[in-house]
N, CA, C and O atoms as a Maestro MAE file, in Angstrom:
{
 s_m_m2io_version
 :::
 2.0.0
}

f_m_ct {
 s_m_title
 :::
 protein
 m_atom[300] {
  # First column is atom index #
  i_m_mmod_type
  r_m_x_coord
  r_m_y_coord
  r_m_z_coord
  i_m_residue_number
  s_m_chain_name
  s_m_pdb_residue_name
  s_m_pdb_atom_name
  i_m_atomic_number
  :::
  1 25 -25.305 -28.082 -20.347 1 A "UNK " " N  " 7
  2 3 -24.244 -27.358 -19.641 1 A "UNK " " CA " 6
  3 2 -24.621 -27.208 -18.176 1 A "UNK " " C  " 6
  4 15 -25.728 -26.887 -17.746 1 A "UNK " " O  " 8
  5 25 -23.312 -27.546 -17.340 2 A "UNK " " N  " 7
  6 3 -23.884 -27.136 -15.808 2 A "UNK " " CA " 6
  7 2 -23.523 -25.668 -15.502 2 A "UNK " " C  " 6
  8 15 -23.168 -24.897 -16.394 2 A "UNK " " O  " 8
  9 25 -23.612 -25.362 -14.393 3 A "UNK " " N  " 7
  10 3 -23.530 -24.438 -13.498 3 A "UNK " " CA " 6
  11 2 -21.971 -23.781 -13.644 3 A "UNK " " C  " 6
  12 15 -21.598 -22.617 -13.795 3 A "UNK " " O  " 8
  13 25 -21.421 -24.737 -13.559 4 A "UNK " " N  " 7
  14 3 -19.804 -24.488 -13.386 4 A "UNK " " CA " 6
  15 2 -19.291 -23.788 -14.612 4 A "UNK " " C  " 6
  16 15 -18.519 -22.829 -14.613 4 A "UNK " " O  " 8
  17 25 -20.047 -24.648 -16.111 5 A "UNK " " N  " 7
  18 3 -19.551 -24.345 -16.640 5 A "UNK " " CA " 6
  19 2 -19.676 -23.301 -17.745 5 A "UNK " " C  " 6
  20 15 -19.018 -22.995 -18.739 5 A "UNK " " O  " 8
  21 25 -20.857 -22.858 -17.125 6 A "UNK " " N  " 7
  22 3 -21.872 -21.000 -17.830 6 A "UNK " " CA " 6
  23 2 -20.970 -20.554 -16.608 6 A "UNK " " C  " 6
  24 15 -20.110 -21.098 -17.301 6 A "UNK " " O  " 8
  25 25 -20.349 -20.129 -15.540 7 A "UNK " " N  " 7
  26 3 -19.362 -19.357 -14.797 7 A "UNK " " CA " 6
  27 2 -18.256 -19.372 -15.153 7 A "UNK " " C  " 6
  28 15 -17.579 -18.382 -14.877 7 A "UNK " " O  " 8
  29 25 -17.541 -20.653 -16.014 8 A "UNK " " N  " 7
  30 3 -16.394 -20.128 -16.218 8 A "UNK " " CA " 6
  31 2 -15.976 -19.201 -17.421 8 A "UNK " " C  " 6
  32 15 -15.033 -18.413 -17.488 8 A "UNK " " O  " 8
  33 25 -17.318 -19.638 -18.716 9 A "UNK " " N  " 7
  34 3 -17.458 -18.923 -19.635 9 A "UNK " " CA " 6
  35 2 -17.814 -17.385 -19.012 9 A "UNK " " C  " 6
  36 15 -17.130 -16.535 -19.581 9 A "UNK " " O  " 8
  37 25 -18.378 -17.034 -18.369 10 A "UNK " " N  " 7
  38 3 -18.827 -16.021 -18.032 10 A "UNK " " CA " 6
  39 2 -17.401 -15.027 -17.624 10 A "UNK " " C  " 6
  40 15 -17.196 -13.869 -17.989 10 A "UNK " " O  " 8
  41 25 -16.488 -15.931 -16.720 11 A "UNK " " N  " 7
  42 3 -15.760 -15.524 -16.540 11 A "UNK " " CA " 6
  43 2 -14.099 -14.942 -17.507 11 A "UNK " " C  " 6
  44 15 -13.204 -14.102 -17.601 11 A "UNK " " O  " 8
  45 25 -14.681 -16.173 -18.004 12 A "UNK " " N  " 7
  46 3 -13.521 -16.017 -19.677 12 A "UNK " " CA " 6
  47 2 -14.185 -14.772 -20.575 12 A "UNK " " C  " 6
  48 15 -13.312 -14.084 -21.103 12 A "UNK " " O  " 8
  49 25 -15.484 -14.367 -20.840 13 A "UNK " " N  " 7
  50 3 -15.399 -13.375 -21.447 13 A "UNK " " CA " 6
  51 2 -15.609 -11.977 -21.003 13 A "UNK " " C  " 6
  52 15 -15.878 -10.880 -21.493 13 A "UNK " " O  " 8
  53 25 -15.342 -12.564 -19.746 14 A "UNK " " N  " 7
  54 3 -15.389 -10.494 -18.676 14 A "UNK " " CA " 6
  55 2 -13.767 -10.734 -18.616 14 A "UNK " " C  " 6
  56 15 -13.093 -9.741 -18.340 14 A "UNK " " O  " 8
  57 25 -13.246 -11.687 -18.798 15 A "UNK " " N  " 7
  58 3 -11.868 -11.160 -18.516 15 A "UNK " " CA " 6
  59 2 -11.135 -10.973 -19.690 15 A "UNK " " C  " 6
  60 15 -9.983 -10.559 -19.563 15 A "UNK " " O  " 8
  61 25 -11.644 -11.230 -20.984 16 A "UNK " " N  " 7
  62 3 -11.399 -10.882 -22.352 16 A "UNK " " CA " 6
  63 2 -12.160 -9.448 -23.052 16 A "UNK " " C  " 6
  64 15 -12.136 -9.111 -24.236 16 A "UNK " " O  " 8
  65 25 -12.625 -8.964 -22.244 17 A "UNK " " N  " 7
  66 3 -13.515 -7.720 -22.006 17 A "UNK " " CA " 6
  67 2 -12.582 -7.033 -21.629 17 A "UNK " " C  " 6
  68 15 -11.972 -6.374 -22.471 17 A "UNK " " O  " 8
  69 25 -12.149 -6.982 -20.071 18 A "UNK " " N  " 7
  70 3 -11.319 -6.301 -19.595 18 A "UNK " " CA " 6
  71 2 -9.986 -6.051 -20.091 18 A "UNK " " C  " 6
  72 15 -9.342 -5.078 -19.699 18 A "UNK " " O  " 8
  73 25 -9.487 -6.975 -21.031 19 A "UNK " " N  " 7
  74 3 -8.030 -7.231 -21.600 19 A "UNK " " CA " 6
  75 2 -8.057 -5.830 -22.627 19 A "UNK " " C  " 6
  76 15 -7.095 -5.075 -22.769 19 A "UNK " " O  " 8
  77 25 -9.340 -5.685 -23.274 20 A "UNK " " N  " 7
  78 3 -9.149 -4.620 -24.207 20 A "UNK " " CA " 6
  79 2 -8.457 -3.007 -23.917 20 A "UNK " " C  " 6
  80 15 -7.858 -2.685 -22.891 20 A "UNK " " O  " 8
  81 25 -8.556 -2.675 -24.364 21 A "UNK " " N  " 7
  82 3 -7.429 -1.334 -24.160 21 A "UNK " " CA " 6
  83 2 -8.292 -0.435 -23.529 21 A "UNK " " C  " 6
  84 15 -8.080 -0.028 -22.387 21 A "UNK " " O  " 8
  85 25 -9.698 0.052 -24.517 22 A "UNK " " N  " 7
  86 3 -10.769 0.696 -24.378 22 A "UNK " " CA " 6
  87 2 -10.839 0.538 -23.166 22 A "UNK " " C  " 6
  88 15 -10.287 1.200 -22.287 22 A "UNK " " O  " 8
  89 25 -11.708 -0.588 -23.047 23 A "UNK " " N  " 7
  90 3 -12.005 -0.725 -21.354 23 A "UNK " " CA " 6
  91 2 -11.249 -1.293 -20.377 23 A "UNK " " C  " 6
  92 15 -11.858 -1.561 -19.341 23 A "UNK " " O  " 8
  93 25 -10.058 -1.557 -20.422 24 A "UNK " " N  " 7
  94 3 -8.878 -1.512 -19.131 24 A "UNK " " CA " 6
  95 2 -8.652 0.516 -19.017 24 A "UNK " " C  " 6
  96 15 -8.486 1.206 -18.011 24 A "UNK " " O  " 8
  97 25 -8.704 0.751 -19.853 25 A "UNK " " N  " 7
  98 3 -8.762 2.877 -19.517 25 A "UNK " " CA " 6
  99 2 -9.770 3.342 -18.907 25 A "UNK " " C  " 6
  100 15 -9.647 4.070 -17.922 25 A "UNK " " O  " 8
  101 25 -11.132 2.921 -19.499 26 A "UNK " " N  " 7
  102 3 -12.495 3.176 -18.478 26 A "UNK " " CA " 6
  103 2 -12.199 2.578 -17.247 26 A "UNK " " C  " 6
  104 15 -12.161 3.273 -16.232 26 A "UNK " " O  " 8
  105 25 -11.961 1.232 -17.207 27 A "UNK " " N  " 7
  106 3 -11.997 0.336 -15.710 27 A "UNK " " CA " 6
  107 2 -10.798 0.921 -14.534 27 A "UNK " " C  " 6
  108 15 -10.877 0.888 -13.306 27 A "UNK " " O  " 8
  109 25 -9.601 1.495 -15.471 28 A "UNK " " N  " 7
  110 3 -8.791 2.026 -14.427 28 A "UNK " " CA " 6
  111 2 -9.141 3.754 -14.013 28 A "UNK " " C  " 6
  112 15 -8.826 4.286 -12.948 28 A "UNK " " O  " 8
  113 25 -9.769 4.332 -15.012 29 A "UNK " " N  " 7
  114 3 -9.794 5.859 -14.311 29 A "UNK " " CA " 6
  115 2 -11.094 5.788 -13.597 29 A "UNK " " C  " 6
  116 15 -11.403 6.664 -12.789 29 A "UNK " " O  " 8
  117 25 -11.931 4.695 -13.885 30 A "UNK " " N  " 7
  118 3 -13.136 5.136 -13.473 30 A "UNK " " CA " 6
  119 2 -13.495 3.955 -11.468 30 A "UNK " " C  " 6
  120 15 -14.197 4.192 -10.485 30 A "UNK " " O  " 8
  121 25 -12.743 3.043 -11.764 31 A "UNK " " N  " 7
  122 3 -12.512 2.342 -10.261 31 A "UNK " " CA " 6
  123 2 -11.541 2.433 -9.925 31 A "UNK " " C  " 6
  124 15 -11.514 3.127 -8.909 31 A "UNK " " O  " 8
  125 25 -10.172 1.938 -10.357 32 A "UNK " " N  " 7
  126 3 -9.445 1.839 -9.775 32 A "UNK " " CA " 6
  127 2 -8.270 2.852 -8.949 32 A "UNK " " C  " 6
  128 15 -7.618 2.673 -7.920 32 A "UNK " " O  " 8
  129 25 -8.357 4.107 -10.037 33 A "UNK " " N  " 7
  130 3 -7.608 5.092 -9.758 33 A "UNK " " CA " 6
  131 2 -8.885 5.987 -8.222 33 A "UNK " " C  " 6
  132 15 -8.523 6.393 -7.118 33 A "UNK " " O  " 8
  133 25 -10.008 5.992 -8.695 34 A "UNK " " N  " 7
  134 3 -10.340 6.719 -6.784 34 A "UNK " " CA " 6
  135 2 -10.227 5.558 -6.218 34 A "UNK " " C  " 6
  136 15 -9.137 5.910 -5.765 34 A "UNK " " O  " 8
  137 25 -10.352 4.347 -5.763 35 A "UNK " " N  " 7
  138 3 -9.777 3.197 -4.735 35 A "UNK " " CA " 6
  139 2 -8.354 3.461 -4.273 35 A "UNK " " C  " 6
  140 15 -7.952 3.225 -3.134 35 A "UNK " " O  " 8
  141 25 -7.544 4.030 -5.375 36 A "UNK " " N  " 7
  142 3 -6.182 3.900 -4.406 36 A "UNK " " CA " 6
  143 2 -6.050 5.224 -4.195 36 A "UNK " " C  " 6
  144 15 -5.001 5.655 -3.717 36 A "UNK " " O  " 8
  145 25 -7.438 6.336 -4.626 37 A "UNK " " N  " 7
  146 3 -6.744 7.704 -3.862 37 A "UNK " " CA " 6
  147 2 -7.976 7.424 -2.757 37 A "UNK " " C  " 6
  148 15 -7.350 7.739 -1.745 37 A "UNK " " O  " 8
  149 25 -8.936 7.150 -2.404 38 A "UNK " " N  " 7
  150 3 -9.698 6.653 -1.233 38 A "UNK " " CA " 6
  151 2 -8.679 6.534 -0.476 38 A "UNK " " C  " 6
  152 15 -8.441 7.428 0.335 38 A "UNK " " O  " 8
  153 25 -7.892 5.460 -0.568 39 A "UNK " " N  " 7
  154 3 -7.021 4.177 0.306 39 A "UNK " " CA " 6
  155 2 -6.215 5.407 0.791 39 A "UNK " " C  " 6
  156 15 -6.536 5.987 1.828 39 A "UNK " " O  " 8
  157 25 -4.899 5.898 -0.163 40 A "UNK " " N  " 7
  158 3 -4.363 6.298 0.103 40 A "UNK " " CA " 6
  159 2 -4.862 7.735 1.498 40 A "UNK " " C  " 6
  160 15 -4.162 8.004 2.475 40 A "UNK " " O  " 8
  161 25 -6.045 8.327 1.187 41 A "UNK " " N  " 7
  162 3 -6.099 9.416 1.929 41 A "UNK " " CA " 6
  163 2 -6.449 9.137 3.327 41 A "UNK " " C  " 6
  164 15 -6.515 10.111 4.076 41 A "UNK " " O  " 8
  165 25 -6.715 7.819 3.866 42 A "UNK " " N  " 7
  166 3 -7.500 6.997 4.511 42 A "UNK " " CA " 6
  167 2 -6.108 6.609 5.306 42 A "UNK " " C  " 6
  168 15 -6.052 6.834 6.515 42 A "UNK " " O  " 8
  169 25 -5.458 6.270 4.906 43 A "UNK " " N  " 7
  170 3 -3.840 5.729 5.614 43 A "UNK " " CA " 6
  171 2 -2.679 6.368 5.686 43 A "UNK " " C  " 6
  172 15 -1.604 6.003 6.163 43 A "UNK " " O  " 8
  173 25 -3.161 7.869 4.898 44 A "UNK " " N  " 7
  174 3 -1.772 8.594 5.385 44 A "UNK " " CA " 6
  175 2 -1.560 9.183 6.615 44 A "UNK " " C  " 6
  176 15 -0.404 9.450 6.943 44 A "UNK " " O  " 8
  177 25 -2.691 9.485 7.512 45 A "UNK " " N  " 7
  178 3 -2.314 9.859 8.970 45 A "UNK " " CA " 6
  179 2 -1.899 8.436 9.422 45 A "UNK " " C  " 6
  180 15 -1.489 8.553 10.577 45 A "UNK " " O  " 8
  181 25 -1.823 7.140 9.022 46 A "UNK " " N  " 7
  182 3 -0.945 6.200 9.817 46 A "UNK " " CA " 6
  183 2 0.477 6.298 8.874 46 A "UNK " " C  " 6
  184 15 1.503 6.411 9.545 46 A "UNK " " O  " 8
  185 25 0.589 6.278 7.913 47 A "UNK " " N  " 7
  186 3 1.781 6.200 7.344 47 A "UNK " " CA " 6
  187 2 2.614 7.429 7.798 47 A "UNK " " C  " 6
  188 15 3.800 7.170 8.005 47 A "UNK " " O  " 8
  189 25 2.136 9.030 8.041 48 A "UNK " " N  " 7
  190 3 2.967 9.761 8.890 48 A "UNK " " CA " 6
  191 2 2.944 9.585 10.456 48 A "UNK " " C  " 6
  192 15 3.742 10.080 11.252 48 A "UNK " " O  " 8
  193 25 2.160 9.000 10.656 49 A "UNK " " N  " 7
  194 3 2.606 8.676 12.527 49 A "UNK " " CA " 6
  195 2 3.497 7.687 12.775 49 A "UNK " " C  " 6
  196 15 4.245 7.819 13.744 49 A "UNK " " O  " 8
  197 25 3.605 6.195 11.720 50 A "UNK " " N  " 7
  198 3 4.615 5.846 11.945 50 A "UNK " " CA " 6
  199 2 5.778 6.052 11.152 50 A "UNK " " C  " 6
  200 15 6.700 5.388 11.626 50 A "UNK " " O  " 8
  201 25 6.142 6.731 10.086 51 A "UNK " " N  " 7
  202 3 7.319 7.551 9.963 51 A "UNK " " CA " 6
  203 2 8.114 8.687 11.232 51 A "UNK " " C  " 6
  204 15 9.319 8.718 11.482 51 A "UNK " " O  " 8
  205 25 6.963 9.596 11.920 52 A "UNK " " N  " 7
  206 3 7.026 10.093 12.722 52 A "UNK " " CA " 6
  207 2 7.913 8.726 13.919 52 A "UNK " " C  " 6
  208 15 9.120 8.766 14.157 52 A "UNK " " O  " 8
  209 25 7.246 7.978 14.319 53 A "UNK " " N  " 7
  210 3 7.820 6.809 15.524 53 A "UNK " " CA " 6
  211 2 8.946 6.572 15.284 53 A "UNK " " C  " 6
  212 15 9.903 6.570 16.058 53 A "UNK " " O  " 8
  213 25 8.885 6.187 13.341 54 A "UNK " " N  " 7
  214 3 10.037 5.507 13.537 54 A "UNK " " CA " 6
  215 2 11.289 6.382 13.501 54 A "UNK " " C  " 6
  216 15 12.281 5.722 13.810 54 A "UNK " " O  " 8
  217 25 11.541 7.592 13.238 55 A "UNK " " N  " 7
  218 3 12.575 8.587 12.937 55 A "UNK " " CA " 6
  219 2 12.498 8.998 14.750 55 A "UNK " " C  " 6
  220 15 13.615 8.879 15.252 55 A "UNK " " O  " 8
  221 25 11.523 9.394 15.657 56 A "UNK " " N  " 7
  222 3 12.067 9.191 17.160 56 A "UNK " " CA " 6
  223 2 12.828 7.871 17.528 56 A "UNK " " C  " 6
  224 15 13.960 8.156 17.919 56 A "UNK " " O  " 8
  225 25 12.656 6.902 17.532 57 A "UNK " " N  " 7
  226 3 13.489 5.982 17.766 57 A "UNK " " CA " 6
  227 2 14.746 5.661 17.706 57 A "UNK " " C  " 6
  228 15 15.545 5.247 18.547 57 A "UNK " " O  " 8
  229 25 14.853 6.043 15.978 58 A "UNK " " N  " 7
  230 3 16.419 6.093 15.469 58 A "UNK " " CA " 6
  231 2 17.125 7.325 16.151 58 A "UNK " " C  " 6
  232 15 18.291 7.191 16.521 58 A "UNK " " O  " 8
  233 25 16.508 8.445 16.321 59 A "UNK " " N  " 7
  234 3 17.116 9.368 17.387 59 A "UNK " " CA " 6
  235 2 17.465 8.863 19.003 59 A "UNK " " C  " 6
  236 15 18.579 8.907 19.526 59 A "UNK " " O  " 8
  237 25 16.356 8.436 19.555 60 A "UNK " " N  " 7
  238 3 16.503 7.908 21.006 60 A "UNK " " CA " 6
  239 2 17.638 7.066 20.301 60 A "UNK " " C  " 6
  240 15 18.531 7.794 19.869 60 A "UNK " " O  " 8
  241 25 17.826 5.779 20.085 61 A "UNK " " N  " 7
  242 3 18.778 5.115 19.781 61 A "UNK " " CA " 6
  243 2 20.088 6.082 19.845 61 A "UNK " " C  " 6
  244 15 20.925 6.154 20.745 61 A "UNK " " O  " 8
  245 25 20.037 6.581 18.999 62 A "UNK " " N  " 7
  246 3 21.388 7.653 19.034 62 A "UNK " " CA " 6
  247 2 21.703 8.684 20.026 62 A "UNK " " C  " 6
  248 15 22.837 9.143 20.164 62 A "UNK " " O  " 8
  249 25 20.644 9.055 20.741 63 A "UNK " " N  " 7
  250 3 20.796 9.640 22.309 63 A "UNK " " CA " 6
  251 2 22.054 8.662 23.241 63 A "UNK " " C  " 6
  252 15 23.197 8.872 23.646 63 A "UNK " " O  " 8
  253 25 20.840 7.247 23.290 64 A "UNK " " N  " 7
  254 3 21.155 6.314 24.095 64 A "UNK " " CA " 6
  255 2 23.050 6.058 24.134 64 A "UNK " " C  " 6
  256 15 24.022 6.191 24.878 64 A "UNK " " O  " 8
  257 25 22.742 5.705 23.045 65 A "UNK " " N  " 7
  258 3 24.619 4.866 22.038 65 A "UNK " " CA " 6
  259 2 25.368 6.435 23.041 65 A "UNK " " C  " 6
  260 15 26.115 6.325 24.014 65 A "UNK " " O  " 8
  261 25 24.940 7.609 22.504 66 A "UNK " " N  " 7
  262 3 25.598 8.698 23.306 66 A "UNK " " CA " 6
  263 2 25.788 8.701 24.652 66 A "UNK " " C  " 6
  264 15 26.810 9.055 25.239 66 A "UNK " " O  " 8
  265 25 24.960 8.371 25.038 67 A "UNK " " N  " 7
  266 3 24.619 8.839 26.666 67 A "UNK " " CA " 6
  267 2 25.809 7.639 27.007 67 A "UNK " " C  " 6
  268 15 26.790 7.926 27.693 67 A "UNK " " O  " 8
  269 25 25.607 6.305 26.460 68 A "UNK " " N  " 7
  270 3 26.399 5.376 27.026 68 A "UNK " " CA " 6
  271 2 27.969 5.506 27.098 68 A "UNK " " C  " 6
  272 15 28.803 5.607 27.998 68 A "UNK " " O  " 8
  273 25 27.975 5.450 25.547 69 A "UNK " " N  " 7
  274 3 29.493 5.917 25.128 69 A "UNK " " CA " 6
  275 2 30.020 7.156 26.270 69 A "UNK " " C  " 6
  276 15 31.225 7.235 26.513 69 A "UNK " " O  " 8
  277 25 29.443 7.713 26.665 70 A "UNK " " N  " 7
  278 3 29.788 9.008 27.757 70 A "UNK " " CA " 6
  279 2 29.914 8.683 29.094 70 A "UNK " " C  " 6
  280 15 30.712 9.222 29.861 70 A "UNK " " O  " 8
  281 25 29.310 8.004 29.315 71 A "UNK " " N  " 7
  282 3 29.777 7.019 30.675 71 A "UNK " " CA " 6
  283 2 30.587 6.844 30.761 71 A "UNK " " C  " 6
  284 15 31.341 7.286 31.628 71 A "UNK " " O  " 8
  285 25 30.966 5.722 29.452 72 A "UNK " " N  " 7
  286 3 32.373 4.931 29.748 72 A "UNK " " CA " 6
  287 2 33.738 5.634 29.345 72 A "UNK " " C  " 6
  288 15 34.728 5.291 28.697 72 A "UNK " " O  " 8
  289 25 33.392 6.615 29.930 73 A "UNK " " N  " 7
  290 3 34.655 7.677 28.824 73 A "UNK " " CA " 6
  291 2 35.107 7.807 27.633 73 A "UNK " " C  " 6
  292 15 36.109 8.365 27.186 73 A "UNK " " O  " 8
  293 25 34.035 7.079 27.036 74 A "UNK " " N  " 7
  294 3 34.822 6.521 25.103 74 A "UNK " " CA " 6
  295 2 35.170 8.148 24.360 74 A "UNK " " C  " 6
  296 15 36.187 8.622 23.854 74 A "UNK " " O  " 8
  297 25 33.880 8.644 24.576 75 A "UNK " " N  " 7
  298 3 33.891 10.123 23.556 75 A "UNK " " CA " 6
  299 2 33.825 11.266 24.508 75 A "UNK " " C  " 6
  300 15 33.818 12.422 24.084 75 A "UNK " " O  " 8
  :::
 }
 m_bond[299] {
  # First column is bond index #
  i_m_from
  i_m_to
  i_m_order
  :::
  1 1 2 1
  2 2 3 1
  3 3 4 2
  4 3 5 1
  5 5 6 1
  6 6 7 1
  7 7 8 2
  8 7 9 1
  9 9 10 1
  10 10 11 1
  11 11 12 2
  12 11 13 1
  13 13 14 1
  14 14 15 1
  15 15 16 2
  16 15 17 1
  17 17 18 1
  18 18 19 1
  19 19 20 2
  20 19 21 1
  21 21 22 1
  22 22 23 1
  23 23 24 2
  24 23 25 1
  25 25 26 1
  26 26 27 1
  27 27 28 2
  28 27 29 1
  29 29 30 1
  30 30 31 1
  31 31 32 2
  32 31 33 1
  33 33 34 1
  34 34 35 1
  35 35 36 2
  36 35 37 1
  37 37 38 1
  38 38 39 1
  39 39 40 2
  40 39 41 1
  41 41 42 1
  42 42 43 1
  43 43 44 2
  44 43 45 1
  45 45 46 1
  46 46 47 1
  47 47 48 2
  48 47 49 1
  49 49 50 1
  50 50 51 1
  51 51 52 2
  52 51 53 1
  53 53 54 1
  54 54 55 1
  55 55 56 2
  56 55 57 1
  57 57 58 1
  58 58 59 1
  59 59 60 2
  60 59 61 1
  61 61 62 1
  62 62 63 1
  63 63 64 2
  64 63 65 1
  65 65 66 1
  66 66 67 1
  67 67 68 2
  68 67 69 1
  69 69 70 1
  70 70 71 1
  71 71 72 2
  72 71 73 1
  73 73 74 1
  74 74 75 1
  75 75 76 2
  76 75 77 1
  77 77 78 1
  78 78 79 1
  79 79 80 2
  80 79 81 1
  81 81 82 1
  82 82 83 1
  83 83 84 2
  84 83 85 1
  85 85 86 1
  86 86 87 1
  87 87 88 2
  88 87 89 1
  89 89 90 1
  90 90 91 1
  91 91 92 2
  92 91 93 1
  93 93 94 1
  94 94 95 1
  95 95 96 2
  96 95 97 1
  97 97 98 1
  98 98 99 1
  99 99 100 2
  100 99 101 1
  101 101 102 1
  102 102 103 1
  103 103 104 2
  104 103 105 1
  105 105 106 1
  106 106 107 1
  107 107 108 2
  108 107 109 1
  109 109 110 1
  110 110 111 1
  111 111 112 2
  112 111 113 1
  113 113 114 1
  114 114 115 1
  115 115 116 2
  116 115 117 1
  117 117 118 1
  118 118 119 1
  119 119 120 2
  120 119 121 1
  121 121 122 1
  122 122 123 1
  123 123 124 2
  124 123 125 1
  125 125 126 1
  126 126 127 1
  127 127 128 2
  128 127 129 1
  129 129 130 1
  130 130 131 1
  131 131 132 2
  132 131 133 1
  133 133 134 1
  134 134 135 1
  135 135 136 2
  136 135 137 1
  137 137 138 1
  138 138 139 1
  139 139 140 2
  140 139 141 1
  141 141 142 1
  142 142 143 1
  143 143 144 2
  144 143 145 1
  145 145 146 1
  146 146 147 1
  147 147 148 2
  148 147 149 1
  149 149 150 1
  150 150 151 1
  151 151 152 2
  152 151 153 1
  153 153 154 1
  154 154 155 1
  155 155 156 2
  156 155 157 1
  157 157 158 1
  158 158 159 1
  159 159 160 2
  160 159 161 1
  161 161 162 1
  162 162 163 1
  163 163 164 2
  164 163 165 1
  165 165 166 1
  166 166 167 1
  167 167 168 2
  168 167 169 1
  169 169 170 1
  170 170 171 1
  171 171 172 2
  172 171 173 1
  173 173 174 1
  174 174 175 1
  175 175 176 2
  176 175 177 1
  177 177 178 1
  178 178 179 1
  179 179 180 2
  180 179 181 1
  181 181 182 1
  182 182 183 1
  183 183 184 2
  184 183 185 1
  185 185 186 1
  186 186 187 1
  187 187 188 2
  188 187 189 1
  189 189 190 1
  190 190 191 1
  191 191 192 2
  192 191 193 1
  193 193 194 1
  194 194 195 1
  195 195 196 2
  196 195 197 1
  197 197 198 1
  198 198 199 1
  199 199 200 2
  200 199 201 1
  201 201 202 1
  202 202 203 1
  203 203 204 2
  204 203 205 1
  205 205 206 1
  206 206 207 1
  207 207 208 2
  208 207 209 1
  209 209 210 1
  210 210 211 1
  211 211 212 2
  212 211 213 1
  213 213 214 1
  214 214 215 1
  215 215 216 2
  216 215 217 1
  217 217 218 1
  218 218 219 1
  219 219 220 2
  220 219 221 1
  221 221 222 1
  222 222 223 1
  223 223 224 2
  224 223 225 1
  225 225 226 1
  226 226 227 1
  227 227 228 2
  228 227 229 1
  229 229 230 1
  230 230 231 1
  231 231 232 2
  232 231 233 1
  233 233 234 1
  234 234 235 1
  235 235 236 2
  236 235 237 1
  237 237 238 1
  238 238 239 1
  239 239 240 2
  240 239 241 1
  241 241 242 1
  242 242 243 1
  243 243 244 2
  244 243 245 1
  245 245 246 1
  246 246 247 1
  247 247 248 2
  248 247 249 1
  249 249 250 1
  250 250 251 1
  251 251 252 2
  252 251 253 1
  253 253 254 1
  254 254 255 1
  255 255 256 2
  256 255 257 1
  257 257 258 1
  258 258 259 1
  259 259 260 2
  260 259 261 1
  261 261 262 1
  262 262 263 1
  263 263 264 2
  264 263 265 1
  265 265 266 1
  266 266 267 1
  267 267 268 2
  268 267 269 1
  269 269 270 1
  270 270 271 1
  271 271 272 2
  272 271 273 1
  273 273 274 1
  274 274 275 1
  275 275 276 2
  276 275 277 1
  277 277 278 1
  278 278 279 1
  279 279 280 2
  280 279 281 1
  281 281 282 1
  282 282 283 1
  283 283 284 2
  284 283 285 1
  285 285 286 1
  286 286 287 1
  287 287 288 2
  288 287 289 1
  289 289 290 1
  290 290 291 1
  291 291 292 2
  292 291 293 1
  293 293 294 1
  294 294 295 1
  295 295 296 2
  296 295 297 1
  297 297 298 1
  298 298 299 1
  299 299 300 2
  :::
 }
}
């Protein structure tokens, strides 16, 4: 047997490992669930700064459309 092919076995039975119920429940409470609360706590001051941007914008926008429309005597 080469190299390649003790890795793919290797790989076929960690991923027939993981398929099980047992340990897809260990593997998700025990990595995966703090990775996405890591992640998450890590990116929510960008995810509210640009919510924050983007809700000024849609306002300026709607200033603007105003301010213009008022010029031209529309409203």
């Amino acid at each position: 047997m080469d190299l390649e092919n003790i890795c793919r076995d290797m790989v076929h039975m960690c991923a027939s490992e993981f398929r099980k119920e047992e340990n897809f429940k260990e593997l998700k409470s025990s990595v995966m669930d703090p990775c996405v609360k890591y992640l998450i706590e890590q990116f929510w001051p960008y995810i509210i700064t640009t919510c924050i941007i983007f809700i000024l914008m849609i306002v300026l926008c709607i200033i603007i459309v105003m301010l213009l429309l008022r010029s031209n005597k529309v409203v």
